[in-house]
N, C-alpha and C positions, 0 to 999 in steps of 0.2 A: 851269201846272197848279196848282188850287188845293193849299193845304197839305196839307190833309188825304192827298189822292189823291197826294200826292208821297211824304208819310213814308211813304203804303203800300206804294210801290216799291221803295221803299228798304227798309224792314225785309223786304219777301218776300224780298227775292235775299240780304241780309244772313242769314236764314236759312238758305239754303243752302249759302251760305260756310261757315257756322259746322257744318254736317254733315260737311261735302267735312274742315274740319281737324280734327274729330274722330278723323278715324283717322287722324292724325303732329302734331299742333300742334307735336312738337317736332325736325322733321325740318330738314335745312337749305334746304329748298326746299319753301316752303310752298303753293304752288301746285299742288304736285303730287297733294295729295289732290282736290283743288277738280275735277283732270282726272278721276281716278277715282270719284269720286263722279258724274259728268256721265254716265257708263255704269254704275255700279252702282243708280241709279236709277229707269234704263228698266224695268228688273225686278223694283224694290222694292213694288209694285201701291201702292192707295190708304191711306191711314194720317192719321190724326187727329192732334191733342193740342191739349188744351187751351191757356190762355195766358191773363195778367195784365199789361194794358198801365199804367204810369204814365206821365206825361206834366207834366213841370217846364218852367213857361216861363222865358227868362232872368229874372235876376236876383233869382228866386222860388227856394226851400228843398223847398217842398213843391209836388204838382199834385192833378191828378185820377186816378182809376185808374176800366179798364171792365178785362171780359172777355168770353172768348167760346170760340169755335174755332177752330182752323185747318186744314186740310185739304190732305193733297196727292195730287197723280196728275202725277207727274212723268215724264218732261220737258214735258205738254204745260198741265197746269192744275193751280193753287196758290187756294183760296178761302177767304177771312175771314169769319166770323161774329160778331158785338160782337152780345153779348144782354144784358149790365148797362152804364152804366146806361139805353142807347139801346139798342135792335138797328136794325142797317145790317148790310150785306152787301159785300165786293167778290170777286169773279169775277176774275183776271188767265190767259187761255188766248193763248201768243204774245205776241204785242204786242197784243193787244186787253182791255181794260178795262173791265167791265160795273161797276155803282155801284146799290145801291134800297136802300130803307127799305123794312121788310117793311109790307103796308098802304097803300102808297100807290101808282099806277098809270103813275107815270113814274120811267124809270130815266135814268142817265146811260151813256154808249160814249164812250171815249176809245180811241183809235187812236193807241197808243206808237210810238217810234223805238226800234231797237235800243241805240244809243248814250245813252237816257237813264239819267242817272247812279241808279247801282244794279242797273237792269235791263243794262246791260250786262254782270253780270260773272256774267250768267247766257247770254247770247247772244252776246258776243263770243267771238275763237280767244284762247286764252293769249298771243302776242307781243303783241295790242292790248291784253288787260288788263294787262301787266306794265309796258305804257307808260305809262298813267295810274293805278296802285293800286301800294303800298306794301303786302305784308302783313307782318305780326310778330307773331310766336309769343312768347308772355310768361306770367308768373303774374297774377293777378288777385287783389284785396287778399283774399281768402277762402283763398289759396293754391293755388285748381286753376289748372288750364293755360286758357290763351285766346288769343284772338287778335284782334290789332290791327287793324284794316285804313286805313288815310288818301289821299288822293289826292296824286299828285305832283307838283299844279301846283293855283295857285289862280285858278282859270277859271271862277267863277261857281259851281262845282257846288255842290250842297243840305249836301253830307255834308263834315263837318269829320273828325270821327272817328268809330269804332266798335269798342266791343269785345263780342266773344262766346266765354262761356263754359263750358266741357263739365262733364258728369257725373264722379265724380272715378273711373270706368274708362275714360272719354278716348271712349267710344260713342254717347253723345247731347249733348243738348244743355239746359243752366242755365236762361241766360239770353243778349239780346241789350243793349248799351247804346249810344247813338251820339249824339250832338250835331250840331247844325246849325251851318252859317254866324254864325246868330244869336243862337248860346248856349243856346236850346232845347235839353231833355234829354230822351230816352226809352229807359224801361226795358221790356223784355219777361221774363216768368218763365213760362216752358214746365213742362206734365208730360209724363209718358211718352208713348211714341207709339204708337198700337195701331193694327192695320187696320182698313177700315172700306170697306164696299161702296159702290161709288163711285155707282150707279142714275145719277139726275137731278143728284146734286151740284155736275158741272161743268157744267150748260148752263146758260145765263140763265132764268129763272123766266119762264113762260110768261104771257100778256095782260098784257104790260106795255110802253109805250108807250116807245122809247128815245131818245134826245136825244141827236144828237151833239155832246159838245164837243172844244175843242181844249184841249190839254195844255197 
């Protein structure tokens, strides 16, 4: 899977982690919010919030920053908007993957695996995530609560670490941070979350010509 479309897997579900522990980051079982949030969801309708991506490559101090939106209608579709300083789009509904540039008449389809890393700790049961994810509840150098999360084997997967950060009433969400394999760094800085009428949001933008590739 190109990079790009990999870190987006990763931070979407790394997003949801970070909701699920919003309500206990400091319980002794931190997994257990991750379950309640998986049903308190279904019900939570459509909801926006903005967002500021930077993006540090290894060995680099400083990177780039875009932003945009991001959009949920949970459990079934999660969409990215980047409007500075490119606009690109990603769709993720299930395991399927839509990708376009607004403007131009071909898009990409990627057809995910449940098990790829990140999207699994959104589609897998609790005993398989507990098998491969570490999570840890901790402070963050600003002092609010957050939580760690690492894999418990090093099998190739994208994600080294990550950590996300909640609002200092422990009910939303900071920020996200996570590192790659490669020492690559990415920060997310979230605003509030609002509703937001879902219409056309989640389907693919219509006359546009789609490409399947492979992950």
């Amino acid at each position: 899977m190109p990079t790009m479309i990999r870190s987006f897997v990763i931070t979407f579900v790394l997003l949801l982690a970070g909701f699920a522990a919003s309500a206990g980051a400091t319980t002794a079982d931190p997994w257990l919010p991750l379950s309640r949030l998986r049903l308190a969801l279904e019900s939570a309708g459509a909801q926006e919030m903005s967002f500021e991506q930077t993006f540090v490559p290894a060995g680099f101090t400083t990177g780039e920053t875009e932003s945009g939106t991001v959009f949920l209608d949970l459990p079934g579709c999660i969409r990215w908007d980047y409007l500075e300083p490119y606009p690109k789009s990603f769709l993720l509904c299930g395991t399927e993957l839509h990708a376009w540039n607004p403007g131009e008449g071909t898009g990409q389809l990627y057809a995910l695996d449940e098990t790829q890393p990140g999207l699994d700790l959104l589609l897998l049961d609790r005993p398989r995530l507990e098998e491969t994810y570490h999570a840890i509840p901790e402070k963050d150098e600003e002092g609010e609560w957050a939580l760690t999360l690492k894999p418990r084997l090093e099998d190739g997967r994208a994600l080294a670490s990550a950590t996300i950060g909640f609002t200092p009433e422990g009910q939303g969400i900071r920020e996200i941070r996570y590192e790659d394999r490669e020492g690559n760094r990415t920060r997310f800085r979230f605003g509030p979350a609002r509703p937001v009428a879902a219409n056309d949001l989640f389907r693919p933008p219509p006359g546009l010509r789609w490409e399947r590739e492979t992950p």
